[in-house]
N, C-alpha and C positions, 0 to 999 in steps of 0.2 A: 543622389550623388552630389559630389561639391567640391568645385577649384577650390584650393586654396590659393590666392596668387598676390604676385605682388609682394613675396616674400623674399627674402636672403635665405636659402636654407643652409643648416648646419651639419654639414654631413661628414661621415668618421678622418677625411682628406684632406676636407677642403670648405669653405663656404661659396656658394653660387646662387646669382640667383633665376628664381625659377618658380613654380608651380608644380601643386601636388592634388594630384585626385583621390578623394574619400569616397568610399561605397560600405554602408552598413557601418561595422567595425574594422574595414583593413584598407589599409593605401594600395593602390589600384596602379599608379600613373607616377611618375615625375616628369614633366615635361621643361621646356622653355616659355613654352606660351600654351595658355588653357583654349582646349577644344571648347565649343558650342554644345556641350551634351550633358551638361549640369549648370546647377547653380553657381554663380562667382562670388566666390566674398576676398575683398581686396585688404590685405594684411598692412596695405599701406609701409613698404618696406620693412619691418621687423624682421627678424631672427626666426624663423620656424625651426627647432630642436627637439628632437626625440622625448617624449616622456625621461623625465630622470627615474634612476632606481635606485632608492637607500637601502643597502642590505643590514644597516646598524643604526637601528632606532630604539632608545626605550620610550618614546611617548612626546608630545608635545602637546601645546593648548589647552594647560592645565591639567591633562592626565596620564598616568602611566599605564604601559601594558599590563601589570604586577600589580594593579587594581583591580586586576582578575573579573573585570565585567565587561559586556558586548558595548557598553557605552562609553569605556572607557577607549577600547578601542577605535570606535568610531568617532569620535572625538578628536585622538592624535590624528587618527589617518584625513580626516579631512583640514585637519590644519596644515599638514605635510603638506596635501593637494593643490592648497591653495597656494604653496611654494613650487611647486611644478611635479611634486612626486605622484607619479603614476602606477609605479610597482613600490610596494614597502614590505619588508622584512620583519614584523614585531621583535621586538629584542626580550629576552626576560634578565633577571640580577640571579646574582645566587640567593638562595631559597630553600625555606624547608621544604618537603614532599608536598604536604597540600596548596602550598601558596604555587607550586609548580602545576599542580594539577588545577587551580582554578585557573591558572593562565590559558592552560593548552583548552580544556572546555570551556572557555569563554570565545577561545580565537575561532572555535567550532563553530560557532554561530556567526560568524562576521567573514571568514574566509571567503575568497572566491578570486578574482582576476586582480586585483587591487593590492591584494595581501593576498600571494599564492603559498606562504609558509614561515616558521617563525626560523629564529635564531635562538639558541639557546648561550649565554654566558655566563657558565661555571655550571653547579656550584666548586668542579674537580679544577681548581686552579692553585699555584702556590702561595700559601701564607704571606712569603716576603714579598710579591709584587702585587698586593690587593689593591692595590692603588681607594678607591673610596669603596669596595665590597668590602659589607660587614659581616667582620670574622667570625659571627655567630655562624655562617652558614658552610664557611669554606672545610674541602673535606676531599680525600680522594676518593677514586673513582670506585662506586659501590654496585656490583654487576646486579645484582638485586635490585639497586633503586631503580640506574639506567635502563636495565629492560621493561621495568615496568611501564616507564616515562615514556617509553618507543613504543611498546603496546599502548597507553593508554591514546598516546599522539596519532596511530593510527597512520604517519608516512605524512605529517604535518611540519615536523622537525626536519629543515633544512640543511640547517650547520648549527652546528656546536663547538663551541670555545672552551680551550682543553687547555692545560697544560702537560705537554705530554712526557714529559721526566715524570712526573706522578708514578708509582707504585699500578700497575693496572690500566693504564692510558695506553702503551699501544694496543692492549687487547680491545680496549671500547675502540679507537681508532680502525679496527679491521672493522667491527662488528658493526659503525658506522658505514665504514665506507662500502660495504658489503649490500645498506641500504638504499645508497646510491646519497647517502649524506654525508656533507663535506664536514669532515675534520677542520679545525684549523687551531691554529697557534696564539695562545695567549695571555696572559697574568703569568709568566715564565720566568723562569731562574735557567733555564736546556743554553747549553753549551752546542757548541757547532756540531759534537759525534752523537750528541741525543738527537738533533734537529735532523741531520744526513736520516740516521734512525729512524725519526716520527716521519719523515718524508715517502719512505717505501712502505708506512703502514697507513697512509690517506693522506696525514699532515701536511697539502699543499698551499695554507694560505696564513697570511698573518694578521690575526686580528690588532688595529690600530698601532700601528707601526711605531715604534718610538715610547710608545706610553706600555705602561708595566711591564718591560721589560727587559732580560740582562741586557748587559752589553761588556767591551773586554773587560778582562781581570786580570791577577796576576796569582801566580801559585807558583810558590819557591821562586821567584825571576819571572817563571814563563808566561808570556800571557796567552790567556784561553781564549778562544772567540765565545760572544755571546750573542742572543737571537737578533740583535740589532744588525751585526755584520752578517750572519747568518743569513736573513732574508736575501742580501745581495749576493751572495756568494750563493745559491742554490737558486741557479739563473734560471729555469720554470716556476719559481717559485712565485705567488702573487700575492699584493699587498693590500691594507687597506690604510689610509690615512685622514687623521682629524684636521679638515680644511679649515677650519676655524680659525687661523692666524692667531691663535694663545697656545695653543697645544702642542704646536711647532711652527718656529719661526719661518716667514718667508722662504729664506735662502738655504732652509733646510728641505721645504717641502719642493721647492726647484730640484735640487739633487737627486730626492728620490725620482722624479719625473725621469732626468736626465737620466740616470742610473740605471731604473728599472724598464720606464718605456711607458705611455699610457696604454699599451696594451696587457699590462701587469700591473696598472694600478687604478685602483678606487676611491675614489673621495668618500667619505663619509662623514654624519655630525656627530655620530655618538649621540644622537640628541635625548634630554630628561626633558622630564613634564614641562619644565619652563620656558622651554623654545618656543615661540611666534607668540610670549605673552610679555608682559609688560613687569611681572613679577620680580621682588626684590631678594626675596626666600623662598625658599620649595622644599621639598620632599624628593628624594630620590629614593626609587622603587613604592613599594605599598603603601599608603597615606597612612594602614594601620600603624604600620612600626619598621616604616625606610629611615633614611639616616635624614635630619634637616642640614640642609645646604645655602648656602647665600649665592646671590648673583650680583657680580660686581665684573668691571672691566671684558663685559663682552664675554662673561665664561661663569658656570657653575663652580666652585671650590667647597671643601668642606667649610666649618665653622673656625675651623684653625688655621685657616688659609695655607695650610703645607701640603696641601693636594687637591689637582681638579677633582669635579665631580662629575664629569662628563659634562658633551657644549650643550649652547643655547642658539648652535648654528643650525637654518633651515639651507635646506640643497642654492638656493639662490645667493646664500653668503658665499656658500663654499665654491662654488664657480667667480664669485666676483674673488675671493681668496687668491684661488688658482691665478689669475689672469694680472693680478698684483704681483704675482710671484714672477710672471713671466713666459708661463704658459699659454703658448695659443689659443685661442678658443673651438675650434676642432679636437684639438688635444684635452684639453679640457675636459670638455664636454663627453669625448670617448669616455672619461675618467669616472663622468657622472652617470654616462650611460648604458654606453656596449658593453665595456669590461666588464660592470658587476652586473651585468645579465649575464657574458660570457662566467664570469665565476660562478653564479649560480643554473648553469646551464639553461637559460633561457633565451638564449642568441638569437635563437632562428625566428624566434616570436618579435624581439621584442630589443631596442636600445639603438634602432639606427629609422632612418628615411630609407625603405626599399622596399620596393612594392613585395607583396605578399603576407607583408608585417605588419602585427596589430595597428590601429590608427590612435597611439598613445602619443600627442603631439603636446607642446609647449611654446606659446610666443612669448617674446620678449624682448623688449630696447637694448641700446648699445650699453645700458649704464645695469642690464642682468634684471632689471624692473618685470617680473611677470606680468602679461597683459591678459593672456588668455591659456586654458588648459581645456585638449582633449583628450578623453580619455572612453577609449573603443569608439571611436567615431561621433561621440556625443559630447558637442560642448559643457565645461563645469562652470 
């Protein structure tokens, strides 16, 4: 067993400080002051914070999940780690059938507490909001490929990124949610009565809020609400957003906060291969035949700089983002934490300091400086 003490901890409320007991893989204790019945290691006042959870990554540290090998994945996920990520989500792009299938049997062999499941985006999303998905791949929803994709996945497949105005989307939306995998919203053209719609068929979350997709219109006069207002106006409804400070401004990503609540919202980087490297160019998706990308100004964009290409932010920017913006660092932090374990149903395990919960920890300075990661009771 082992104090940790001499900490600040960061808890879903409030920060305090205090000491926490580790045993094995799971927190035991929060105390004031550490008992006599383990070892003490002194934190020297730091930050102690929950493991972060990315549930939208496609790769970092030079590689993507959609390189469809165990080392490609192992790879991202310990550059994540090195930025505090404790639970991660692999993301894939759209994609032919096989570049989909070497994803899901590559993630086979690297799965376990670290990565409890992927995330799939697309290929079923609309034309006009592909934002940098290439449109070789985009298609609606094909009940033949997607079953297949769920058989071969085997209950691997967490969430899925859908546009669900699509021809055939509320029916995969049941047949999802039926698996106990989350639908969720995104690359969209759905108007508010598609969205209320996709909502009672699974549709409760919205992948990267702000980016590809509608927002109002006007038809004859009238203006239509689009998924941007949407999100706010279907008040269960949960979000995810790109803390990267390019993707949305400050005073925007303040609002959703204000708006939705950090218990309805999730940071994410959207992170490509080129997060936590020093890279000026990349590849986004498969090194065979992804689209090439430039990194300039803190963010991935295509080559014709009229659309990102997803960030180059690790979970450490996007908390110091957040805290720019205004956000407290408890709040915050929920945003990095509890929430998207609460959206991916992993709550009770995992995204807070409370005893009974995995010992997935993170320390760190006032200035979001990672110092140390544990992850199931064992320092990284």
């Amino acid at each position: 067993m082992e104090w940790l003490c001499n900490a600040q901890l960061v808890l879903p409320d409030r920060i305090m400080p205090g000491c926490v007991l580790i045993d094995h893989a799971s927190i035991i204790e929060i105390a004031d002051q550490p008992a006599q019945n383990a070892v003490h290691i002194d934190l020297q006042g730091q930050y102690l914070a929950p493991g972060f959870v990315e549930i939208h990554s496609h790769g970092a540290g030079g590689a993507d999940f959609m390189d469809g090998t165990p080392e490609a994945f192992r790879c991202a996920a310990e550059s994540h780690l090195r930025h505090g990520v404790t639970t991660l989500f692999p993301t894939s792009v759209a994609a032919d059938f096989e570049s989909l299938r070497q994803f899901l049997l590559a993630f086979k062999q690297v799965k376990g507490p670290r990565m409890p499941g992927v995330h799939l985006e697309g290929p079923y999303i609309n034309m006009e909001m592909r934002g940098a998905i290439d449109p070789r791949y985009i298609k609606d929803p094909d009940k033949g490929e997607y079953e297949a994709l769920l058989a071969l996945a085997g209950g691997d497949i967490k969430r899925w990124t859908i546009a669900p105005e699509l021809p055939g989307a509320l029916e995969l939306g049941d047949a999802l949610a039926e698996r106990g995998i989350l639908p969720s919203i995104g690359h969209t053209c759905a108007n508010y009565r598609e969205l209320e719609r996709a909502f009672r068929h699974g549709y409760t979350h919205f992948t990267h809020l702000y980016s590809a997709m509608s927002t109002i219109t006007r038809v004859n006069g009238f203006r239509i609400t689009g998924a941007i207002e949407s999100a706010f106006i279907l008040e269960d409804a949960t979000v995810e957003v790109i803390a990267d400070g390019c993707h949305l401004p400050l005073e925007l990503l303040r609002h959703v906060w204000r708006s939705k609540g950090a218990d309805r919202v999730c940071l994410t980087g959207d992170a490509m291969r080129g997060a936590g490297t020093r890279a000026r160019e990349s590849i986004l998706g498969p090194l065979r035949d992804g689209l090439p990308v430039i990194i300039e100004d803190g963010v991935a964009k295509l080559p014709s700089r009229d659309a990102f290409a997803g960030s180059v932010a690790m979970a450490d920017r996007l908390l110091r983002t957040a805290l720019a913006a205004g956000i407290p660092l408890p709040e915050a932090l929920r945003m990095m934490s509890l929430t998207p374990a609460r959206v991916m149903g992993m709550e009770t395990a995992i995204g807070s300091i409370e005893a009974g919960k995995q010992a997935d920890l993170v320390v760190f300075d006032a200035e979001i400086n990672i110092r140390r990661v544990m992850k199931g009771g064992t320092w990284i």
